[in-house]
N, C-alpha and C positions, 0 to 999 in steps of 0.2 A: 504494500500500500504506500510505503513511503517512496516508492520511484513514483507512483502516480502522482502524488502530492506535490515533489520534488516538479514534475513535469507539469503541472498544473501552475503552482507559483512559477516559472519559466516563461513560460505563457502569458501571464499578468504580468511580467514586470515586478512580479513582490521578491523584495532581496533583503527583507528584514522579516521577523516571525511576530511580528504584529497578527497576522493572520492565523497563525497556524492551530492556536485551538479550537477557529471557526472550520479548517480546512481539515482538521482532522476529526472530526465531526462530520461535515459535509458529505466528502469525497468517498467515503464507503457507502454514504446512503446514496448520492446518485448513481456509483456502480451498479448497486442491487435494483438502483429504477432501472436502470440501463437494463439488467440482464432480465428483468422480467417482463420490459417492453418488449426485447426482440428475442425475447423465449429462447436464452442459451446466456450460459456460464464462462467466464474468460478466469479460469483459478484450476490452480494444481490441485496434486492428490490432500494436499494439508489444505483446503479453503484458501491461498492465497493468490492473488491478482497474477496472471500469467497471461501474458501473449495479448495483451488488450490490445485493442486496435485503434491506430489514432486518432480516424475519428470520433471512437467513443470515447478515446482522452479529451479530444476538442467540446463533443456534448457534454462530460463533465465539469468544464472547464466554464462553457459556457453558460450553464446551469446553477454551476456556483457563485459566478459574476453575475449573472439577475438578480438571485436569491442577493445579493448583499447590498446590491445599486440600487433594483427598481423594487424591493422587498413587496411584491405582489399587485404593486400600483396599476391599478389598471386604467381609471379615471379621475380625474380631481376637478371642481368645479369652487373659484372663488367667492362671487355670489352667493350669500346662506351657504356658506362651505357646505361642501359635500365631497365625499372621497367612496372609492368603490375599488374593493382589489379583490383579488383571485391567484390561487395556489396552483395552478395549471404553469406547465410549462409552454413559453413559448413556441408554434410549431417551425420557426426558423432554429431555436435551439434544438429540436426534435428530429430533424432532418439528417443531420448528423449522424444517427441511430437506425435509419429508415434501410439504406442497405444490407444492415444485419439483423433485419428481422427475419424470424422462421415464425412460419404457419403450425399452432399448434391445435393437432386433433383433441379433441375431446371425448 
């Protein structure tokens, strides 16, 4: 997990650990969204992160950078404030993922 981390912070630009108890947090849960959007596992025989594929380093990456920039904001309205947000991943971040999805039978 820490080469993911490691390649994640690379990515953003982070070159201090400011971040890293967010990212160490993070970055395993959106692996596991990852693997069970496109219905298949990137880990060794111990559970650990192997062979991920860059794009789904880039959706995690990208996925962690919303989550801390636009933290769910979907709408905001000055006027009688009003704000309106949603937990959904963007499907420009999700795109990413979309090549390694597999079709699972039921």
């Amino acid at each position: 997990m820490n080469d993911i981390i490691a390649k994640v912070k690379t990515i953003l630009w982070i070159v201090d650990t400011e971040f890293d108890d967010y990212l160490n947090t993070v970055v395993p849960m959106m692996l596991e969204y990852a693997e069970k959007y496109c219905n298949q596992e990137w880990r060794d025989d111990n559970g650990n992160p192997e062979d991920v594929p860059g794009p789904v380093i880039m959706f995690i990456t990208k996925a962690a950078e919303y989550s801390i920039l636009q933290a769910g904001v979907q709408s905001e309205k000055l006027g009688d404030y009003s704000i309106s947000v949603t937990d959904d991943i963007p499907d420009s971040v999700l795109a990413h993922l979309k090549p390694y999805r597999k079709v699972k039978f039921v």
